[in-house]
C-alpha positions as CSV (number, residue, x, y, z in Angstrom):
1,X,20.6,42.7,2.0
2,X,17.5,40.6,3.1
3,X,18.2,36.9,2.0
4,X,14.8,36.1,2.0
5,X,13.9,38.8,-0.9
6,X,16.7,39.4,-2.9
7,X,16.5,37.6,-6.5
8,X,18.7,36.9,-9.0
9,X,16.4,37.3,-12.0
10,X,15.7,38.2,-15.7
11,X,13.4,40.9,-16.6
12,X,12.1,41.4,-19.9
13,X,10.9,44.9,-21.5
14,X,7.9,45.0,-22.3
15,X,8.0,49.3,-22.9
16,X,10.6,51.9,-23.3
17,X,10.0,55.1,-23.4
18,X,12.5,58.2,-23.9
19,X,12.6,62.4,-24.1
20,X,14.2,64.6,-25.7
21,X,16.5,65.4,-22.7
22,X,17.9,61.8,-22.1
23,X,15.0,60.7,-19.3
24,X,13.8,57.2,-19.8
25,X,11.1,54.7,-18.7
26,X,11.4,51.0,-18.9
27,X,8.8,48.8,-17.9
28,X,10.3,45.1,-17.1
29,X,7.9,41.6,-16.8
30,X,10.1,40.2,-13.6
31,X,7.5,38.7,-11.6
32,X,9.4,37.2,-9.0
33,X,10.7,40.9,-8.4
34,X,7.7,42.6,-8.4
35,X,5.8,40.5,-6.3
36,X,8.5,41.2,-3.6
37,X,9.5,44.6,-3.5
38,X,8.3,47.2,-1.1
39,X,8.7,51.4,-1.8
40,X,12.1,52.4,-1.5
41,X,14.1,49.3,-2.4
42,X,15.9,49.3,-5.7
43,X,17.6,47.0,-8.3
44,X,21.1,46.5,-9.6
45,X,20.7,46.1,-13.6
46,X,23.4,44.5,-15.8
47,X,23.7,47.3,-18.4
48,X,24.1,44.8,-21.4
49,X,20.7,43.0,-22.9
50,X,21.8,39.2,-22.5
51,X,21.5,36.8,-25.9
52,X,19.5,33.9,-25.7
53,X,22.3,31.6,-25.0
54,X,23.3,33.9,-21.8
55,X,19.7,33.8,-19.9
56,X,19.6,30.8,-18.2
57,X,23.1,31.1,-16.6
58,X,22.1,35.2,-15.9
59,X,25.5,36.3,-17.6
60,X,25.4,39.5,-19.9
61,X,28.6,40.8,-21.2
62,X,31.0,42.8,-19.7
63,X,32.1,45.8,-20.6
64,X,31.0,48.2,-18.3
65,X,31.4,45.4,-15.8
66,X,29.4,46.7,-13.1
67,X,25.6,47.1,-12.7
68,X,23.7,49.8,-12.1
69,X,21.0,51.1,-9.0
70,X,18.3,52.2,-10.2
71,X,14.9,53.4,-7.7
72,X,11.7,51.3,-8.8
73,X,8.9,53.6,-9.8
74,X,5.9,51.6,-10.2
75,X,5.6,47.9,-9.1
76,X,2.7,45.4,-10.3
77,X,2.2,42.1,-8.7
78,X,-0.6,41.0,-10.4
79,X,1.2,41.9,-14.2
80,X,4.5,41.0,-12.6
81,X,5.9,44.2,-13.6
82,X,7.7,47.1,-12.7
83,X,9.3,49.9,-13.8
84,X,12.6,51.9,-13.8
85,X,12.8,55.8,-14.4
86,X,16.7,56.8,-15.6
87,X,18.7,59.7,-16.9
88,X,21.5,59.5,-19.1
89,X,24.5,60.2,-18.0
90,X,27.1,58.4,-18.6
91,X,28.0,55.1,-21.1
92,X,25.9,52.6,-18.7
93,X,22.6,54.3,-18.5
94,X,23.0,55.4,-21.5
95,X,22.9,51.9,-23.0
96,X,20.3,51.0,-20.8
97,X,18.6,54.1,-22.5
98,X,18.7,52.2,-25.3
99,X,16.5,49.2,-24.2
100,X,14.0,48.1,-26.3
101,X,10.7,46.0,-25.8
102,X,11.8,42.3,-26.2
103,X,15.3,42.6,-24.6
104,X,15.8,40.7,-21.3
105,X,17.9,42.1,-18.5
106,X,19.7,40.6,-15.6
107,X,18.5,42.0,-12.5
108,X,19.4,42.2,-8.7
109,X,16.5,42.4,-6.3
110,X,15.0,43.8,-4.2
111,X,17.9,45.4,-2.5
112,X,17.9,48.1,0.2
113,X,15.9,49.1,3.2
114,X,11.8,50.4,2.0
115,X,10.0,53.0,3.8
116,X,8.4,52.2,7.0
117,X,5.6,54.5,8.5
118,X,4.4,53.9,11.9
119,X,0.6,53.1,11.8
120,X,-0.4,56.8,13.0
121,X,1.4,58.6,11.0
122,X,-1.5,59.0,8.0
123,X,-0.5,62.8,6.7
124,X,2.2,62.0,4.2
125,X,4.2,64.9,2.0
126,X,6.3,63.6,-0.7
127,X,9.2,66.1,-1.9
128,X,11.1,64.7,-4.6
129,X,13.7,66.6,-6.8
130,X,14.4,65.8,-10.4
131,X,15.2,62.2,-10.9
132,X,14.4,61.7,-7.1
133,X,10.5,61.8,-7.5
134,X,11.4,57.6,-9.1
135,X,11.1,56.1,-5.5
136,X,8.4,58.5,-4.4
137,X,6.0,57.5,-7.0
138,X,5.9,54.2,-6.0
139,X,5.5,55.0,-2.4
140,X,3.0,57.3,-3.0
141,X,0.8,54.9,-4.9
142,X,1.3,52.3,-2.1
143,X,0.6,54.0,0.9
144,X,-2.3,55.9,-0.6
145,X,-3.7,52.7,-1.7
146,X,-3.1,51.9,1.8
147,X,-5.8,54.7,2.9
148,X,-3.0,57.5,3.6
149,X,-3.3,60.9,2.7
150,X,-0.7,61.6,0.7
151,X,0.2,65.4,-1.3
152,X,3.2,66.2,-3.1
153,X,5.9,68.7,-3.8
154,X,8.1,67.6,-6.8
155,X,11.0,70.4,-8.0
156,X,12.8,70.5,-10.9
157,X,15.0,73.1,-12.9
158,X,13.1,73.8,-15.6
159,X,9.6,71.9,-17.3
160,X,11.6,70.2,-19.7
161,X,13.0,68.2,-17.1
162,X,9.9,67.2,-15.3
163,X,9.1,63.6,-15.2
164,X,6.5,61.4,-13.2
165,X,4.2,64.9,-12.5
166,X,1.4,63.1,-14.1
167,X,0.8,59.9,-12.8
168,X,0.6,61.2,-9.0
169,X,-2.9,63.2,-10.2
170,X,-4.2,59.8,-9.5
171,X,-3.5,59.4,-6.1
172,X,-2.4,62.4,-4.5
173,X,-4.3,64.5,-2.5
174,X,-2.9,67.3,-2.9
175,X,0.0,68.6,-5.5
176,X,2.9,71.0,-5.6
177,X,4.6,71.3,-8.7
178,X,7.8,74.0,-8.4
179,X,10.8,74.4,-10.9
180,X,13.8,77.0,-10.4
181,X,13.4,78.8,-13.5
182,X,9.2,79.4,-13.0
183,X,8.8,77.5,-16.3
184,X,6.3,75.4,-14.7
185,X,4.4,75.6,-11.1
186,X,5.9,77.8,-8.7
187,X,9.4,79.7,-8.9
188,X,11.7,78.4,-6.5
189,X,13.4,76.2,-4.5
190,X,11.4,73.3,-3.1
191,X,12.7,73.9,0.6
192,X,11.4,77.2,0.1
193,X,8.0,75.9,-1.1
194,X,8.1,73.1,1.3
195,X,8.8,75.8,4.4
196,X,5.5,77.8,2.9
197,X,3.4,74.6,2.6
198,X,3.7,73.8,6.5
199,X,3.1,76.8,7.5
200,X,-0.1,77.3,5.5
201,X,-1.5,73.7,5.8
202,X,-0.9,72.8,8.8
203,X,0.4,69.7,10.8
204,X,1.7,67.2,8.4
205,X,2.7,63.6,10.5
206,X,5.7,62.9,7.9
207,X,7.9,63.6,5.0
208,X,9.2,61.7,2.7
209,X,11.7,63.3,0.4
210,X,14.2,62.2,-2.1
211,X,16.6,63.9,-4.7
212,X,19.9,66.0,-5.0
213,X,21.9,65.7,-1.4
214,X,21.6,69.9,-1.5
215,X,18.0,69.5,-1.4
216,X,17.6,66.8,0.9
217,X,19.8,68.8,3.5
218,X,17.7,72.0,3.1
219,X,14.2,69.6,3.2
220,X,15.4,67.7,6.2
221,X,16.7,71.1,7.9
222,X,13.0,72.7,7.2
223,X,11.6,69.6,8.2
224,X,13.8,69.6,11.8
225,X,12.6,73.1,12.5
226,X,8.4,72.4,11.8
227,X,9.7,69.1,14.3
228,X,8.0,67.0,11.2
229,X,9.1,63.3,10.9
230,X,11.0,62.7,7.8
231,X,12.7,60.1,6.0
232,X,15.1,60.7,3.6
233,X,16.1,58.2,0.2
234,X,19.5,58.6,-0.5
235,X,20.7,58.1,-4.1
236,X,25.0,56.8,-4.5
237,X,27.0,55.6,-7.2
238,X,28.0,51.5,-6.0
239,X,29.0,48.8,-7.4
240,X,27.7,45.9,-5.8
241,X,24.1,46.7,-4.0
242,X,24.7,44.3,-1.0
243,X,27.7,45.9,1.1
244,X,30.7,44.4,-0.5
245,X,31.8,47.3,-2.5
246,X,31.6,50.2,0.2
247,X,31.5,52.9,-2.2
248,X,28.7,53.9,-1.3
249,X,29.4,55.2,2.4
250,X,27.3,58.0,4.2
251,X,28.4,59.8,7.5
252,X,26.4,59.5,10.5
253,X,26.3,62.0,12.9
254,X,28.4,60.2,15.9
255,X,31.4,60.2,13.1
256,X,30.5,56.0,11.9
257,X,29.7,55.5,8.2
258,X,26.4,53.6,7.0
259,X,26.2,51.7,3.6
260,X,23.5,53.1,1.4
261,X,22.6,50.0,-0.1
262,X,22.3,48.0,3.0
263,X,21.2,50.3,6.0
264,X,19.8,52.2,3.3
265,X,18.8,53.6,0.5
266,X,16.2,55.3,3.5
267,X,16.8,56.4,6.4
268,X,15.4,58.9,9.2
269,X,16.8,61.8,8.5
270,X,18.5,62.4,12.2
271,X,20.4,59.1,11.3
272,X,22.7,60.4,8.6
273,X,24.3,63.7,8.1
274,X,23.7,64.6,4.8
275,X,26.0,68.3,5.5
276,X,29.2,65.8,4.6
């Protein structure tokens, strides 16, 4: 945790949007967040809208008790805004699903370690998996902004579950869409496609790839043998966001643990072994 970015803070819908198959969307007017967060960090949500009476002191109610991570997707500084991408899955993000425009949350933020490029590295290729394209689009808007060059490869299992595919058409220089069942884009894994890819294009000076820890262990292997740069965004269930809980360990390679949420969520990928 970085004391000088982290806020305590209230942010207040101002859109929710929802599918079919329990993804969701909230956009969130927390100015003092977004004028401080950098791609990759995250925010720890109370799960609960809090009343009127409840926003000055920051206290929702509590049942679940803890807050949620969840990967910021888009940030504004200018609006103040930015937004969270979720999937249901259990009773707290499923009430969060539930949010609706008007309804203040208590939020935690920015937490975690962003991604950091060296200046030379300019050839960026995103590879996200399902709910882990959240922290990639963000990054992906920044750094192209930035004057990077910056493609993608987002996997999924099926197009149903594709979210975030088409906001990157505005930035990205070049996109790879695959799901596992050929339903949309290519048939296949993404480490397969992502193997392909450097092969046909050519030197690429770094990946940045998030989603299941499967995938991210088969990116980062293909990755290791093209001797390609990569970071990695790991996503872990925790309770806290600042390295109280430990819950959210990870094994290094030299046998030590790291703490997601505070050497994390990114890391290079040689510094954690994501086989564990």
């Amino acid at each position: 945790m970085n004391a000088e970015t982290l806020v305590k803070a209230v942010g207040l819908v101002t859109r929710a949007e929802r599918s079919g198959r329990g993804f969701f969307r909230l956009t969130l007017h927390a100015p003092e967040v977004a004028r401080k967060v950098q791609p990759g960090q995250f925010v720890m949500v109370a799960v609960h809208p809090l009343v009127a009476a409840e926003a000055e002191s920051l206290v929702a109610r509590w049942d679940p008790l803890l807050r949620r991570p969840f990967s910021i997707c888009r940030a504004d500084a200018n609006r103040g805004e930015i937004a969270l991408m979720g999937e249901t899955r259990g009773r707290g993000s499923a009430l969060l699903a539930a949010a609706l425009p008007g309804q203040r949350y208590s939020l935690l933020g920015p937490l975690g370690r962003p991604f950091r490029l060296e200046r030379a590295r300019r050839r960026l290729l995103l590879v996200g998996g399902g709910m882990g394209v959240a922290p990639l689009l963000f990054a992906g808007e920044r750094f192209a902004a930035s004057g990077h060059e910056v493609s993608v490869l987002f996997g999924y299992r099926t197009q149903s579950a594709v979210v975030g595919w088409e906001e990157t058409a505005a930035w990205a220089a070049g996109r790879y869409l695959a799901t596992e069942d050929g339903s949309a884009g290519e048939k296949g894994l993404v480490s397969d496609v992502l193997r392909r890819l450097l092969a046909e294009r050519g030197k690429v000076d770094a990946i940045l790839a998030c989603g299941p820890p499967g995938m991210l262990a088969a990116v980062t292997g293909v990755a290791r043998e093209a001797r390609v740069h990569c970071l990695v965004s790991l996503e872990r269930a925790m309770g806290c966001g600042f390295g109280v809980c430990l819950s959210c360990a990870v094994a290094r390679p030299d046998g030590t643990y790291a703490l997601v949420c505070t050497d994390g969520p990114v890391f290079a990928a040689e510094e954690v072994d994501l086989t564990v």
